[in-house]
C-alpha positions in Angstrom: -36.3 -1.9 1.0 -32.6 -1.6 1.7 -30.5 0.5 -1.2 -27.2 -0.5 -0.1 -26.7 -4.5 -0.2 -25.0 -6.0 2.6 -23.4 -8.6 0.8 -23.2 -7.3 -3.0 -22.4 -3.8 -2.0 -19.9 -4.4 0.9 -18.7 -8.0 1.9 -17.8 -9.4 -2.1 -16.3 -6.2 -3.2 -13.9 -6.3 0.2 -13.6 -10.1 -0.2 -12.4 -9.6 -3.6 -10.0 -7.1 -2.9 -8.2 -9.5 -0.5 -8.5 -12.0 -2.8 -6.2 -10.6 -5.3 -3.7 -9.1 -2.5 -3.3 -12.7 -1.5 -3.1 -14.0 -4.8 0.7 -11.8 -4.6 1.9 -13.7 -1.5 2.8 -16.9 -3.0 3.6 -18.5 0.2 0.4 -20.1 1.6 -1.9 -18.6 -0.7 -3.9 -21.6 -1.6 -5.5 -21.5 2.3 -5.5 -18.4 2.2 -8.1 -18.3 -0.7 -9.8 -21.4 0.5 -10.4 -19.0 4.0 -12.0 -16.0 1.8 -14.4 -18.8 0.1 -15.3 -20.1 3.4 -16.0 -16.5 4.6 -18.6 -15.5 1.8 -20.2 -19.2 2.0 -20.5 -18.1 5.9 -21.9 -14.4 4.8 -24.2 -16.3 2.4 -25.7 -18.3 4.6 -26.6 -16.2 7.6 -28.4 -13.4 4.8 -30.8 -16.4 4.2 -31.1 -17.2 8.1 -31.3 -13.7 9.0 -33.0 -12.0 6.1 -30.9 -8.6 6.0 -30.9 -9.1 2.2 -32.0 -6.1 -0.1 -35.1 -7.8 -1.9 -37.3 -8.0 1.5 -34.7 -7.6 4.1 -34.5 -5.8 7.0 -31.2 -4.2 8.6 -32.3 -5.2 12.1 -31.6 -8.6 11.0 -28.0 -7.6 10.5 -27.6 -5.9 13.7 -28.5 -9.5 15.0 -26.1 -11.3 12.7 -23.3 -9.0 13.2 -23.8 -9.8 17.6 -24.2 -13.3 17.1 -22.2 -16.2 17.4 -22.8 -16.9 13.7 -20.6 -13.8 13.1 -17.9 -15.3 15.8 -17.3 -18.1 13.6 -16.9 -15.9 10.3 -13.9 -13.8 12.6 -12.4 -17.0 14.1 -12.2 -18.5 10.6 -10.0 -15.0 9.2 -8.2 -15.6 13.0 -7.0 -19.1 11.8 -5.2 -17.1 8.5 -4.0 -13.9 10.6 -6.7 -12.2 8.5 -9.0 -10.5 11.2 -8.6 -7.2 9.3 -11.1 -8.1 7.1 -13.8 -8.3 9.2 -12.4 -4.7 10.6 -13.0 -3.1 6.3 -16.1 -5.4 6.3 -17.9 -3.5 9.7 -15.6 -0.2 8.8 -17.4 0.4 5.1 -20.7 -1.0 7.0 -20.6 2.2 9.2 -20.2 4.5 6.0 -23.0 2.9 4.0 -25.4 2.3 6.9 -24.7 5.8 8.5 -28.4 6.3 8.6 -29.4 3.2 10.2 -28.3 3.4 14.4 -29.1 -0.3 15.4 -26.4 -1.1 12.3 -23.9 1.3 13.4 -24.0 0.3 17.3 -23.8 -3.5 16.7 -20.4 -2.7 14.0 -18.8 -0.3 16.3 -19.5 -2.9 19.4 -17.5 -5.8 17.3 -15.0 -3.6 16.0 -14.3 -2.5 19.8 -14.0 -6.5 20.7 -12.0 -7.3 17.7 -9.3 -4.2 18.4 -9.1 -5.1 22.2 -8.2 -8.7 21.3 -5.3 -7.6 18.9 -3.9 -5.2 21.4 -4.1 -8.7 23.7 -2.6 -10.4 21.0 0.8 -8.1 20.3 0.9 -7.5 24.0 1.3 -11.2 24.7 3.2 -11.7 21.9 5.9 -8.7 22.9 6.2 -10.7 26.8 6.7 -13.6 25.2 9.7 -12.2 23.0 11.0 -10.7 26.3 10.3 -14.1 28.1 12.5 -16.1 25.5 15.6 -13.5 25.3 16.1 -13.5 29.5 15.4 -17.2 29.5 18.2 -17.2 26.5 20.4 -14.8 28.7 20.1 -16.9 31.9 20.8 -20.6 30.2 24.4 -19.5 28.7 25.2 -18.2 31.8 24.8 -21.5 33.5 25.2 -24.2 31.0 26.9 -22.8 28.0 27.1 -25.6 26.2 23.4 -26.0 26.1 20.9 -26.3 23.3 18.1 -24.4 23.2 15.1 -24.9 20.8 12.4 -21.6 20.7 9.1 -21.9 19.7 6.1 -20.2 19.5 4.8 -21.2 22.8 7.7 -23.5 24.0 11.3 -23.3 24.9 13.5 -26.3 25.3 16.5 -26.5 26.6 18.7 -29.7 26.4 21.9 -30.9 28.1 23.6 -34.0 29.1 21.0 -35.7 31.4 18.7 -32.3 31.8 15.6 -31.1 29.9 13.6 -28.3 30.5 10.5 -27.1 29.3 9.4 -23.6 29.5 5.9 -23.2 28.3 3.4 -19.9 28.0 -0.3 -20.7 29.2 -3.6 -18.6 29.8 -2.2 -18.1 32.7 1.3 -17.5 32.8 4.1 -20.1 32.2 4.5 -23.5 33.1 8.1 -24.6 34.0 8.5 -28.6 33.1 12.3 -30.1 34.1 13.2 -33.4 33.5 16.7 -35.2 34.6 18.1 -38.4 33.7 20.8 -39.7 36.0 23.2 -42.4 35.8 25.1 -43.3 38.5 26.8 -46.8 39.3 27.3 -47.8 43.5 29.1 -50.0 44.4 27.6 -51.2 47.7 23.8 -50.6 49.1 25.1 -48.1 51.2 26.6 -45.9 48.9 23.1 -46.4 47.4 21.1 -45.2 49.9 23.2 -42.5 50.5 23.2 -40.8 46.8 20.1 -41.7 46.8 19.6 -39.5 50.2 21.4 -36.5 48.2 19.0 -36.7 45.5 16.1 -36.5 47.2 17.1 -33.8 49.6 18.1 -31.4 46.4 14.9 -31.9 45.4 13.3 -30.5 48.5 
């Protein structure tokens, strides 16, 4: 028999120290609660279908949990709320109380290694993308000053008379999109033919 309770003893008492840390941050904090109940609904569930309780548990069964993809869906759920430090206290206090159980202690520090490798990804892609925006910023009012330029998270527009562009991060790098709407009124089909000539070849 277990003494220390995965659930009871670890997960609700880090679940409810969140809880009232995000009851302070007014802004959002209605999902942000609604994430913590759909975490220990999540916990709940996978002590029933992988019996690492303390009445007839066995810790083997949370080695499994905690390297399953049950236990990627608890850590994409906190991802969706920013919240992924959670799951770091919840495997973090694991190690502590389970210090005499090795198949435990591998399977946390194993998630706990994948967790802090993805944040590091995280920041680092978020840091290129800051320095992404502020040359792209830097290289538009140079060259059309009177331009407007709209920054998202993963986007950058840029909009002037008859030109759009689209600058756009993706798994793989950026994605330039440029779109140009031109008016032009000719007054014979040879003056046509021969903008039209122009057009194509400064596209090519």
């Amino acid at each position: 028999m277990t003494k220390i309770d995965f659930l009871r003893h670890i997960v609700n008492p880090i679940l409810s120290e969140y809880s009232e840390l995000w009851r302070e941050r007014v802004e959002g904090a209605k999902s942000l609660m609604q994430v913590i109940d759909e975490v220990r609904q999540l916990f709940y569930r996978a002590e029933d279908a992988y019996c690492f309780g303390i009445y007839g548990g066995d810790l083997r069964g949370l080695a499994k949990y905690l390297l399953s993809k049950d236990f990627d869906i608890v850590i994409s759920v906190l991802k969706s709320a920013k919240a992924t430090e959670i799951a770091e206290k919840i495997l973090e206090e694991a190690i502590k109380k389970y210090s005499e159980y090795p198949v435990v202690i591998e399977a946390c520090k194993r998630r706990l290694s994948e967790l802090r490798s993805q944040e590091i990804y995280s920041q680092t892609i978020e840091e290129d993308w800051s320095r992404i925006v502020e040359t792209i910023g830097r290289e538009v009012e140079k060259s059309m000053p009177k331009a407007h330029i709209t920054i998202g998270r993963e986007v950058v527009n840029v909009k002037t008379n008859g030109f759009e562009l689209l600058i756009m991060k993706t798994k793989d790098g950026l994605k330039l999109d440029a779109r140009v709407s031109i008016s032009r009124e000719c007054k014979s089909i040879n003056e046509l033919i021969e903008y039209l000539n122009k057009l194509i070849n400064a596209f090519h």
